[in-house]
C-alpha positions in Angstrom: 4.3 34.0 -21.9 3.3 35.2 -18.3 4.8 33.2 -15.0 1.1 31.0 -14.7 1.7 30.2 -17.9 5.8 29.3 -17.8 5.0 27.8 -14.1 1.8 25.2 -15.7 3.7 24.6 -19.5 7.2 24.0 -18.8 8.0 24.0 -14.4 4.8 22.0 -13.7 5.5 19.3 -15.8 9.2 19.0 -15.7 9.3 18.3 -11.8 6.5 15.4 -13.3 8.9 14.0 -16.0 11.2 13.6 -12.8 8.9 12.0 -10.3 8.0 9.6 -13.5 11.7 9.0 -14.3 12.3 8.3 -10.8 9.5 6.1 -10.3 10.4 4.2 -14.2 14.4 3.5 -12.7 12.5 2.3 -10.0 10.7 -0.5 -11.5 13.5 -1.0 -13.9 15.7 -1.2 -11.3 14.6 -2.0 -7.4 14.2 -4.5 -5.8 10.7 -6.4 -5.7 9.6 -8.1 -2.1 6.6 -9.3 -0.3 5.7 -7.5 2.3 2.7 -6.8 5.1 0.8 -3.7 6.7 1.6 -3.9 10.1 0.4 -1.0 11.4 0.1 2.8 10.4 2.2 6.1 11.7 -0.9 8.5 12.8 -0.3 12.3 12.3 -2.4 15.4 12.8 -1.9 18.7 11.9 -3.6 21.5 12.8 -5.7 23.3 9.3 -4.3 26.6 8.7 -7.5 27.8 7.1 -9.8 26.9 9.6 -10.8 24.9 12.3 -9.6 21.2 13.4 -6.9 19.2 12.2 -6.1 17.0 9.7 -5.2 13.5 10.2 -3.1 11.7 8.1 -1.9 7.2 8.4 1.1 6.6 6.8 1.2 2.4 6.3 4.3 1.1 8.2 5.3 -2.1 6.1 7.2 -5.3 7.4 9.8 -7.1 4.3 12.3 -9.5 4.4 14.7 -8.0 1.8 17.2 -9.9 -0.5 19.7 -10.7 1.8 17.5 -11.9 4.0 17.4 -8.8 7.2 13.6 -8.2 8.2 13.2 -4.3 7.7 10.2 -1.9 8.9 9.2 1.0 7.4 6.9 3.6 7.3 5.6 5.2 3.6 5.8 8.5 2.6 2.6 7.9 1.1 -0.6 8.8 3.3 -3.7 6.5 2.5 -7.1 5.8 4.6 -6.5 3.2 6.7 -9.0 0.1 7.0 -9.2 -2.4 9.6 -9.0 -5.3 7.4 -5.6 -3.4 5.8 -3.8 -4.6 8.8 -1.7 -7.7 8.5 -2.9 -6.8 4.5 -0.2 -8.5 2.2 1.9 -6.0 -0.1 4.4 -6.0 -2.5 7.1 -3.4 -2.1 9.7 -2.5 -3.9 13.0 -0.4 -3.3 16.2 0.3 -5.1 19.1 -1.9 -4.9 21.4 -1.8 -1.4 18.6 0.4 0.6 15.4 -1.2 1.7 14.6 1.9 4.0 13.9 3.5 0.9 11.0 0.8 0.0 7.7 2.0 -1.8 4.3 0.0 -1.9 4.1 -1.1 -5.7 0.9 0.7 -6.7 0.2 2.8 -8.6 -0.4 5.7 -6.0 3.1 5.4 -4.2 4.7 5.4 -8.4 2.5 7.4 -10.3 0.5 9.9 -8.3 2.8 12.3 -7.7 3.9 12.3 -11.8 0.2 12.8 -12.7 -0.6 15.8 -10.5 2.3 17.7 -11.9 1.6 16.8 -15.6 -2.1 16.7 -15.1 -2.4 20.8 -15.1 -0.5 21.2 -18.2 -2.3 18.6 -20.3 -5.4 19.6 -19.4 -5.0 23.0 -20.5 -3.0 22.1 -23.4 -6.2 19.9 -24.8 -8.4 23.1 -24.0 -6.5 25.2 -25.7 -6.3 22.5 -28.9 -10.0 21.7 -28.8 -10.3 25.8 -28.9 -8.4 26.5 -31.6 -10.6 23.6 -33.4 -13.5 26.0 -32.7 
């Protein structure tokens, strides 16, 4: 087996499996809260390939967390902001004892980064089943 084929079969969707077992510990184990969208974290980068920049919100959340401290904090997750998304009610969710680690509970912020690591390797392995059909 080549190193595209090693990298898509087996690294691909082992660093997956462990963005899914984080996420499934997660929900096993975190902490659930309500929280709200307060505002959003703007950044731009400049495009490497070409011209302008690319702009990027990451939510900043506001939660009361189980022993009752008022935390803010701002998601690794990038999404497109909206005006109505401010002051926009959220569940979050983070694991016991650190609330600066809290996620949005959706299934971008838990499962996105799982499916584009096992997405690749599932993809080719049904074209290479349905081929062998053939």
């Amino acid at each position: 087996m080549n190193w595209l084929g090693l990298t898509i079969f087996v690294f691909l969707p082992a660093i997956g499996a462990i963005f899914a077992f984080r996420s499934i510990r997660l929900l096993q184990q975190g902490v659930r809260a309500p929280g709200t969208i307060i505002d959003y974290v703007v950044v731009s980068e400049s495009r490497q390939n070409g011209p302008g920049y690319s702009t990027f919100h990451f939510p900043v959340v506001q939660f009361r967390a189980a022993g009752g401290k008022t935390h803010k904090v701002t998601m690794s997750a990038s999404e497109r902001p909206v005006a109505e998304n401010k002051r926009k009610p959220v569940n979050v969710i983070y694991p016991k004892g650190k609330p600066e680690a809290a996620r949005i509970a959706n299934f971008g912020s838990l499962w996105l980064l799982p499916l584009v690591f096992c997405a690749p390797a599932l993809i080719l392995a049904a074209l290479v089943g349905i081929n062998k059909l053939r």
